[in-house]
C-alpha positions in Angstrom: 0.0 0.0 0.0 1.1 3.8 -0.8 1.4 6.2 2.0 -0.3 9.6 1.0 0.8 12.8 2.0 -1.5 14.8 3.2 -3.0 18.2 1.5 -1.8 21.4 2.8 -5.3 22.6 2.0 -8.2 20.2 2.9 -6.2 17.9 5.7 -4.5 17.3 8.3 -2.2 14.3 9.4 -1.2 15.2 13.1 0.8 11.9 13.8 1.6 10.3 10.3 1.8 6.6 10.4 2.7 4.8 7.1 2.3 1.3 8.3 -1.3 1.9 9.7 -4.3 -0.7 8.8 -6.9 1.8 8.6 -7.0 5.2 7.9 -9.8 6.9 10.5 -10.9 10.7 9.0 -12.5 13.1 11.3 -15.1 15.9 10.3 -15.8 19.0 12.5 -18.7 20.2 14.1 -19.9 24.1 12.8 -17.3 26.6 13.4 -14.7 23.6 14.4 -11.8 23.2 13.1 -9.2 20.1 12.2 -7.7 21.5 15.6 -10.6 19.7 17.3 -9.1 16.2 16.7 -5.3 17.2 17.0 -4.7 15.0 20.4 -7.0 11.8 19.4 -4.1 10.0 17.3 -2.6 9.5 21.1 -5.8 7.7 22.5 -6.9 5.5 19.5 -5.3 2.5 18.6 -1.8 2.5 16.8 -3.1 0.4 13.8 -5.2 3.9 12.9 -3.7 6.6 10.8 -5.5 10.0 11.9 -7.0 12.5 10.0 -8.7 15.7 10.3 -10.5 18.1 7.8 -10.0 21.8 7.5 -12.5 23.4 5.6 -12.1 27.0 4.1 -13.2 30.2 6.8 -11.0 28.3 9.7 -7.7 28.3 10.6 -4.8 28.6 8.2 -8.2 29.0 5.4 -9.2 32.2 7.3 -9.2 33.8 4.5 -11.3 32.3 2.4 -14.7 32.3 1.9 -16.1 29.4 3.7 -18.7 27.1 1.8 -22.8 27.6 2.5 -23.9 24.4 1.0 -23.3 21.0 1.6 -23.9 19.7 -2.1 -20.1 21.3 -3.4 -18.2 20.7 -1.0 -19.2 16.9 -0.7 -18.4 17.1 -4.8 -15.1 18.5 -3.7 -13.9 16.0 -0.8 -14.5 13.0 -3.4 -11.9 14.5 -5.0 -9.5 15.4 -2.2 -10.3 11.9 -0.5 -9.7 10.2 -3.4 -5.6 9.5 -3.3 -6.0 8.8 0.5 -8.4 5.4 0.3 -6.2 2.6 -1.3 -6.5 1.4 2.2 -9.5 0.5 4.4 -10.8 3.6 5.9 -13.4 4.9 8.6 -15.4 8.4 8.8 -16.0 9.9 12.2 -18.2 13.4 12.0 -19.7 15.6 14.8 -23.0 17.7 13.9 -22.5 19.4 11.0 -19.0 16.9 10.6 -21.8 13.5 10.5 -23.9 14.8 7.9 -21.4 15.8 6.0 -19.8 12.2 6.6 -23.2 10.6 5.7 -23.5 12.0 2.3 -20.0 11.8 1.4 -20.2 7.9 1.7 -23.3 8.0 -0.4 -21.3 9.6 -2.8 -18.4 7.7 -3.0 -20.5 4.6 -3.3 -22.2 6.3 -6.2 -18.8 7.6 -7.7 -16.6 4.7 -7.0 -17.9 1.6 -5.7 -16.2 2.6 -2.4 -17.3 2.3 1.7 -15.8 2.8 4.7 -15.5 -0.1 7.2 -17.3 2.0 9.7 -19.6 5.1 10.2 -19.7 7.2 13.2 -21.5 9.6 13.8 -22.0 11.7 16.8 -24.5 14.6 18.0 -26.8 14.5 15.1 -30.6 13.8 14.6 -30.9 11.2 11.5 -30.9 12.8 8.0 -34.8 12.1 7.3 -35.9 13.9 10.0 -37.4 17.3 9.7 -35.4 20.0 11.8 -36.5 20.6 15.5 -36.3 24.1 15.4 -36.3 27.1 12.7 -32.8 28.0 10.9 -30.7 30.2 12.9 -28.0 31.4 10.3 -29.9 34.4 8.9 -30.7 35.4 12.8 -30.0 39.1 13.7 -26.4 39.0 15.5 -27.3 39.5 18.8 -30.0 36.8 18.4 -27.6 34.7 16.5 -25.0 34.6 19.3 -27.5 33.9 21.9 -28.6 30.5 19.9 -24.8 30.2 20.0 -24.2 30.6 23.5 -27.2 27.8 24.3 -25.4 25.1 22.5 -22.5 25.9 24.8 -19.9 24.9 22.0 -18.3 28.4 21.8 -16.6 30.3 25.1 -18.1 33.2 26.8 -14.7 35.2 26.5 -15.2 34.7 22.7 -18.7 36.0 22.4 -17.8 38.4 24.5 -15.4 39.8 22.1 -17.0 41.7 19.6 -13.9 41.8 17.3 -13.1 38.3 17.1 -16.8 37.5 16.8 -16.3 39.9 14.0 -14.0 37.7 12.5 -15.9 34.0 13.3 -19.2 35.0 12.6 -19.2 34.2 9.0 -17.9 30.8 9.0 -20.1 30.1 11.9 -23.5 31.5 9.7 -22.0 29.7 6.7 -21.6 26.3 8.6 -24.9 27.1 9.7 -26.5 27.8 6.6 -25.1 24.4 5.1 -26.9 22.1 7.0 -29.9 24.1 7.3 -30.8 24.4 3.8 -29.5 20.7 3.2 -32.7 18.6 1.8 -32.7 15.0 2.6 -33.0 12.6 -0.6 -33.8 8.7 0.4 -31.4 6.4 -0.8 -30.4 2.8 -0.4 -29.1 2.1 3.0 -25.6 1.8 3.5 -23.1 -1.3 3.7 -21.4 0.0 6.6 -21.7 -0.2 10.3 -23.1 3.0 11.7 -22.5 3.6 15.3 -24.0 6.5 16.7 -23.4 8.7 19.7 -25.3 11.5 21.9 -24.8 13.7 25.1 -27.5 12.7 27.6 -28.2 16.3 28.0 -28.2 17.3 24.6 -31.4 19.0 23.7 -30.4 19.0 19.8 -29.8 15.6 19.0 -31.7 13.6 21.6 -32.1 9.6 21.8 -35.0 9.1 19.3 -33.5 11.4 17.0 -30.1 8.8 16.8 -32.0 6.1 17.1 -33.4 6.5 13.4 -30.0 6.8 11.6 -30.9 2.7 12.1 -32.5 2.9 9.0 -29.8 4.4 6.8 -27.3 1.4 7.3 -28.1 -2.5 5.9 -25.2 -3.6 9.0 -24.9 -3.4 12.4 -25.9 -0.4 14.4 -25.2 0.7 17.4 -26.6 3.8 19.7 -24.2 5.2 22.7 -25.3 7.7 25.3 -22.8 9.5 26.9 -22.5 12.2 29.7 -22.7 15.4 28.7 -24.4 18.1 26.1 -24.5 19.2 22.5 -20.4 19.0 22.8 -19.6 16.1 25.3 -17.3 15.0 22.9 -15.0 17.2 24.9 -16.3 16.2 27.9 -16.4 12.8 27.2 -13.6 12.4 25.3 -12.2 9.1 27.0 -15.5 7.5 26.7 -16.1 8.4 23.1 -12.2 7.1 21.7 -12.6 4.0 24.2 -16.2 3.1 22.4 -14.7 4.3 18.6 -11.4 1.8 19.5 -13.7 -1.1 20.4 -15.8 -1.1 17.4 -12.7 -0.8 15.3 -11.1 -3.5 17.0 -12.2 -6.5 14.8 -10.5 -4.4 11.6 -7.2 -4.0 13.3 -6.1 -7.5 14.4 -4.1 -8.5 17.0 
């Protein structure tokens, strides 16, 4: 197998590990960055080669304008993906990260013939259900940042500070704006194992609403509930690698 070096652009390879089994990709959450995943290479098995997306609007993509619908950029990642799957491979996305996650491998099954070994996806309702609440990206600013500060996913010294809000605030309604305007089309369910997870506390993707991405995968399925809110993958962090490692264990070997 080739060992591919990683784009400058779209990702990021935090520990690089050419002899790795399985390469495990990791999708942010809205307004996250590939600086979300930079430690989990330490606490997942040593089999896995780690890595994370950086989408334009973030980090060292500041400056560019970040994408508003979901449609493109899953058009682009088959491309950027592409050079990186002459090995198995496994998709990990949070929120905005699993949807994006979801209809990438729908489109790479399409496109070519491709699937991960494994699907996880975390703190997101399942894709045929209608939305819980009304879009928020178009929101007035101050009303905007309120609905920001109840998900609890962004500090209070950062919404406190009106210039680097400045700054975030368009990535953040663009991120926004992707997922709310994306329109669900039923297709076939996947090959794949899905295993999905959820905060206990999490008001925006609650129990029944991960209980139904059951009926997007033809494999095994399996719902976790772990302590915490809309981002207890911080705050759960141990629990959530521990759970990923043991349902990757069967690909990895001994």
């Amino acid at each position: 197998m080739t060992y591919a070096t990683p784009s400058p652009t779209w990702l990021m390879c935090p520990t690089p590990n050419p002899q790795a089994r399985l390469r495990f990709f990791c999708f942010p959450y809205e307004g996250g960055g590939s600086m979300v995943f930079r430690t989990w290479a330490a606490d997942l098995p040593p089999a896995l080669e780690v890595y994370t997306l950086r989408l334009p609007g973030r980090e060292n993509r500041l400056m560019e304008p970040p994408l508003i619908r979901l449609t493109p950029l899953v058009e682009t990642l088959t491309s950027v993906l592409r050079p990186y799957l002459d090995r198995p491979f496994a998709f990990f996305g949070h929120s905005m990260g699993a949807l994006l996650c979801f209809e990438l491998v729908h489109a790479l099954r399409h496109q070519q013939g491709q699937s991960p070994v494994h699907l996880f996806i975390s703190g997101r309702r399942a894709p045929q259900l209608a939305a819980p609440h009304p879009p928020i990206h178009n929101l007035p600013e101050a009303e905007f940042v309120e609905k920001l500060r109840r998900l609890n996913g962004t500090p209070e010294a950062v919404l406190r500070d009106a210039a680097l809000m400045q700054v975030l605030l368009p990535t953040l309604r663009a991120d926004f704006a992707l997922c709310e305007t994306y329109g669900y089309v039923p297709k076939e369910p996947l090959d794949c194992p899905i295993s999905a997870f959820g905060g206990l506390q999490d008001t925006e993707a609650r129990y029944d609403h991960l209980t139904a991405w059951h009926d997007q995968t033809r494999c095994a399925f399996t719902l976790r509930m772990l302590p915490g809110d809309h981002f207890f993958l911080h705050s759960s962090r141990t629990m959530l690698l521990r759970a990923i490692s043991d349902d990757l264990a069967p690909r990895l070997g001994p």
